[in-house]
N, C-alpha and C positions, 0 to 999 in steps of 0.2 A: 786242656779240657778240665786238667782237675782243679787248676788255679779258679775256672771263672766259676764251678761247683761249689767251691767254698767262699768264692765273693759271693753267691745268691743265697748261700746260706748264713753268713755272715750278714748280707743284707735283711733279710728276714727277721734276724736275732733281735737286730738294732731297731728296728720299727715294733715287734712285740714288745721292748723292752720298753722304749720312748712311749710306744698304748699304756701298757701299767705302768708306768710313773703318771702320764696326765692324768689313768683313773683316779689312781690311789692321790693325787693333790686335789681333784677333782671330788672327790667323795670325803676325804676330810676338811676342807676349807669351805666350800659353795653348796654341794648339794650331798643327800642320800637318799639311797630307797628305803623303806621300810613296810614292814607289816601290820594292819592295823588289827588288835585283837579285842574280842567282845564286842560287844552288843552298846556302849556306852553313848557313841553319833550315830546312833542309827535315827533317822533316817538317809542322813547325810553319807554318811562311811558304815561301810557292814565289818564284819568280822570276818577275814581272810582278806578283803581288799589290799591290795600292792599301790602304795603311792610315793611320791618324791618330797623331797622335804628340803629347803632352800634353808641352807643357813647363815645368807646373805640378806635377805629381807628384815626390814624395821616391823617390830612386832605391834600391832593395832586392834584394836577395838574388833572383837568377832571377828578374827583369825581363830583358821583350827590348826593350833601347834602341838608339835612333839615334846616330850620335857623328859626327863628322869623323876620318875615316883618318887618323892618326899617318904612315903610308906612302906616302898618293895626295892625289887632288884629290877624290875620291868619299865619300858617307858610306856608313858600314857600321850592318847593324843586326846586333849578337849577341845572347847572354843572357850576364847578369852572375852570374860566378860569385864570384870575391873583392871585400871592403870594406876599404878598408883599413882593418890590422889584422889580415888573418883569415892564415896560414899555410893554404896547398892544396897538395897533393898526390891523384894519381892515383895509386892502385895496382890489377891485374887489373880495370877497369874499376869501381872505387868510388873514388867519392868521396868524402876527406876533408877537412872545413876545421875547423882548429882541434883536431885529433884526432876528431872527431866526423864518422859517414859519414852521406853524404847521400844519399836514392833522387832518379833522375833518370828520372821518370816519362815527362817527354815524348821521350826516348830510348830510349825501349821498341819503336817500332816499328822502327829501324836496328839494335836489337842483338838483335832475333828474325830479322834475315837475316844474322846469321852465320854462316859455318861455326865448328863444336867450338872450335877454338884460338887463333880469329882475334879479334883486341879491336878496340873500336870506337875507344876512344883509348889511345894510348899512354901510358906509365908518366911520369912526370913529377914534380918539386916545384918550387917557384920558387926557391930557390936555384940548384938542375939549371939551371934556362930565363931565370931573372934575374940570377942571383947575387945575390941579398938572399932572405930566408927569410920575410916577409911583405909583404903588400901594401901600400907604402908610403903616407900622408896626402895626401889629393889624387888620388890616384888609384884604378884596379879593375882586375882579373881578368875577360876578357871571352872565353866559347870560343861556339863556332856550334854549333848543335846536331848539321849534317851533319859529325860530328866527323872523317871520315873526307876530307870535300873543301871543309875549314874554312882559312878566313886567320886567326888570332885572337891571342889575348893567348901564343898558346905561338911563334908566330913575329915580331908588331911589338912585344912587349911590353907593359907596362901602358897602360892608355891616363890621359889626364889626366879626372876629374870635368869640365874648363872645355870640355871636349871634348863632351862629351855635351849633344846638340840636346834630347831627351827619351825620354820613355816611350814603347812601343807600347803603346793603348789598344786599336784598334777595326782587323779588318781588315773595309775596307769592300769590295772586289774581289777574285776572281769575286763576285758576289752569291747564290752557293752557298754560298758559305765566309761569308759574313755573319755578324761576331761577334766574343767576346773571344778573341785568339790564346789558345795554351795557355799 
């Protein structure tokens, strides 16, 4: 009786131990959760929201990624607006990259509460904010969506690709909002 007592206990061991080893590869190679803080994607991502972060995925044009702050110890998540390569520019609230304007759909509901003459972001080029005219190799273009109460690529500048932890895949918290961010 005692022998199969320590076989099922022995069994047990080996299957907890085999769980945390597939997390722990599982969480440093492919994916992690994380916390998202501030007010910066709002409308898109709140501050407390719980989401997953793939660090498998090819990084793309408005993706909202994770990165290490160029400025803190914190990471930030924004949406990626330049690749290197792309020349940006903001003018009266459109977007152009590469001469070509872009709709900035999940900005819709911050720039239906403006008033008349008020813009949600201001005018800008990257020469203006970097002094180079495109987004240099290696590196991205990164603004928040709450354009108005944003830390982003118009203040710490480009960020480096080696930077970036991953993608936001899945926000899993509130369990109301369950689903693919915008």
């Amino acid at each position: 009786m005692k022998s199969k007592m320590k076989e099922e206990v022995f069994s047990w061991i080996k299957a907890i131990v085999v769980a945390l080893v597939i997390v722990l590869i599982s969480r440093h190679f492919f994916i992690a959760p994380s916390i998202v803080k501030g007010e910066s994607m709002m409308p898109s991502l709140h501050d407390g929201d719980r989401i997953i972060i793939s660090k498998m995925t090819k990084i793309d044009r408005f993706d909202e990624i994770a990165f290490q702050a160029p400025d803190s110890d914190d990471n930030y998540v924004k949406r990626v607006i330049g690749l290197p390569g792309d020349e940006v520019v903001m003018k009266d609230d459109t977007l152009y990259i590469n001469g070509k304007v872009y709709d900035e759909p999940y900005l819709d509901k911050h720039s239906n509460q403006l008033a008349h003459n008020e813009q949600l972001t201001e005018n800008f080029n990257l020469e203006k904010l970097t002094g180079v005219e495109v987004v240099p190799e290696g590196s991205l273009f990164v603004l928040g969506d709450n354009r108005i109460h944003s830390k982003d690529s118009r203040y710490f500048g480009f960020i480096s690709e080696e930077s970036v932890i991953g993608d936001v895949k899945i926000k899993i918290w509130p369990l109301s909002d369950f689903g693919i961010p915008n």
